[in-house]
Backbone as a printed PyTorch tensor [residue, N CA C, xyz], in Angstrom:
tensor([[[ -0.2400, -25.9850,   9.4760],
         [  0.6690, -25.5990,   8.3870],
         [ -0.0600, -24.7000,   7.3750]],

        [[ -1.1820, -25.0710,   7.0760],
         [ -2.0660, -24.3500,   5.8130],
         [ -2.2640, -22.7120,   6.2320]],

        [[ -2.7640, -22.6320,   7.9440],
         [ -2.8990, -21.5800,   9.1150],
         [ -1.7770, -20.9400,   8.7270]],

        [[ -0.5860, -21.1660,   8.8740],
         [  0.3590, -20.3890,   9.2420],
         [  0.8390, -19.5890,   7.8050]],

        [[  0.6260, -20.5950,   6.4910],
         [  1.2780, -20.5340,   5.1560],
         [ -0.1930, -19.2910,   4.9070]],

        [[ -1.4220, -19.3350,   5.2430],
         [ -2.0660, -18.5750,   4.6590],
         [ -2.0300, -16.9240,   5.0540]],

        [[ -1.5720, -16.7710,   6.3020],
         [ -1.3670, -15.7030,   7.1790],
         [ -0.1540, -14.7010,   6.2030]],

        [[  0.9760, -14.8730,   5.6430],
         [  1.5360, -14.2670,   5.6530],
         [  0.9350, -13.4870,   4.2470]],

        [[  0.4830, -14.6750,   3.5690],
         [  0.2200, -14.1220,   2.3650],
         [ -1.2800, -12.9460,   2.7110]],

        [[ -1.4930, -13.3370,   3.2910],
         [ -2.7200, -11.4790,   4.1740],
         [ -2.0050, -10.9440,   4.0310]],

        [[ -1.4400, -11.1400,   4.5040],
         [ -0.2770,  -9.9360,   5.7760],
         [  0.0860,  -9.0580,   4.4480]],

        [[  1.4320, -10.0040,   3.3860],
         [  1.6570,  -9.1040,   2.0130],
         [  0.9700,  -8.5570,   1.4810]],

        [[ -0.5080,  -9.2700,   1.2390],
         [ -1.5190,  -8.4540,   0.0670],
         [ -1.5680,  -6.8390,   0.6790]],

        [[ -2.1970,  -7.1010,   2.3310],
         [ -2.5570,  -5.7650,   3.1000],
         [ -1.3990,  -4.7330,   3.0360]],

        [[ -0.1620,  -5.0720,   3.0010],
         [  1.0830,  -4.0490,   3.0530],
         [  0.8560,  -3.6680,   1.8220]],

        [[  0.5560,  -4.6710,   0.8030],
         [  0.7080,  -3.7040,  -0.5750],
         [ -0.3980,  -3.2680,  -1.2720]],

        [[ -1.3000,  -3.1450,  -0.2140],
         [ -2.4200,  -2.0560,  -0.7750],
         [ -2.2290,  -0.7560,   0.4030]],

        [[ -1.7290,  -1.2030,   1.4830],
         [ -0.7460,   0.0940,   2.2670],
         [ -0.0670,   0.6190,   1.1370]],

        [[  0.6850,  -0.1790,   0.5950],
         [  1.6850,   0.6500,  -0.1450],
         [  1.2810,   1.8560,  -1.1050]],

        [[  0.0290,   1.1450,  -1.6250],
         [ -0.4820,   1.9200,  -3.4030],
         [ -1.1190,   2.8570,  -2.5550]],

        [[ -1.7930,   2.7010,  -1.4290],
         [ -2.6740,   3.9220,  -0.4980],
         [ -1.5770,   5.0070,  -0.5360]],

        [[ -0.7420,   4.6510,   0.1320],
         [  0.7920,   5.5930,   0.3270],
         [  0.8890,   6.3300,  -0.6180]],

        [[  1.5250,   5.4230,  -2.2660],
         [  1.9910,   5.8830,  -3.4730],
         [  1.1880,   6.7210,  -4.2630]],

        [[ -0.5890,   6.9590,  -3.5130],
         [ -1.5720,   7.4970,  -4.4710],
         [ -1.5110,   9.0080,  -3.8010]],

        [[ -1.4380,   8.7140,  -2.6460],
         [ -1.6460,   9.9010,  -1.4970],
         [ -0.0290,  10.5110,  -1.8300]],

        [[  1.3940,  10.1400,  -2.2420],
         [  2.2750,  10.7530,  -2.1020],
         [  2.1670,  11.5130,  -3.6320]],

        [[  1.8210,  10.8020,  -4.6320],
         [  1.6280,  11.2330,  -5.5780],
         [  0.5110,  12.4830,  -5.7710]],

        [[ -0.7300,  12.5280,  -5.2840],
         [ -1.6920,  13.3990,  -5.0890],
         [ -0.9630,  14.8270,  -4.6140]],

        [[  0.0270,  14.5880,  -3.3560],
         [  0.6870,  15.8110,  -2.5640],
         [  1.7020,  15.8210,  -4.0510]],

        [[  2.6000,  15.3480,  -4.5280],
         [  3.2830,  16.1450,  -5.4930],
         [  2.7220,  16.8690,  -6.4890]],

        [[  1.1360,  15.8070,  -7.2480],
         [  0.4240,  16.7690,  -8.1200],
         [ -0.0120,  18.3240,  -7.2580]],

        [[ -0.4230,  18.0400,  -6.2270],
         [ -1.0410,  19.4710,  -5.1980],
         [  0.5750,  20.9790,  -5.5090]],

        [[  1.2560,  20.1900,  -5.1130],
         [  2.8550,  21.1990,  -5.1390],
         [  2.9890,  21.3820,  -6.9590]],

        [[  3.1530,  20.8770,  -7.2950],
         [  3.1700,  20.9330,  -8.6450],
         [  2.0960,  22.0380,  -8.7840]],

        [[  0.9870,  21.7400,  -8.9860],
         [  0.1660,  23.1710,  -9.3200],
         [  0.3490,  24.3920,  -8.7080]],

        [[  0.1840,  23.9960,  -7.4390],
         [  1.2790,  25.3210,  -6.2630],
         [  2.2640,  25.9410,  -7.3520]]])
C-alpha cells in the first residue's frame, strides 16, 4: 500500500517539473520571437 501510494506522487512531482521545463523553454521561444 505505502509502494503503490508513494509511486504516484513521483510520477506528479516528475510531470510537473516536465511541465516548468516545457513552460521555461515555451516561454524562452516567445521571448526569442518577441525580439525577432
Amino acid at each position: 500500500m505505502k509502494k503503490r501510494k508513494r509511486t504516484p506522487f513521483f510520477v506528479s512531482r516528475r510531470e510537473q517539473k516536465l511541465q516548468q521545463q516545457r513552460s521555461r523553454t515555451t516561454a524562452n521561444t516567445l521571448q526569442n520571437l518577441d525580439e525577432l
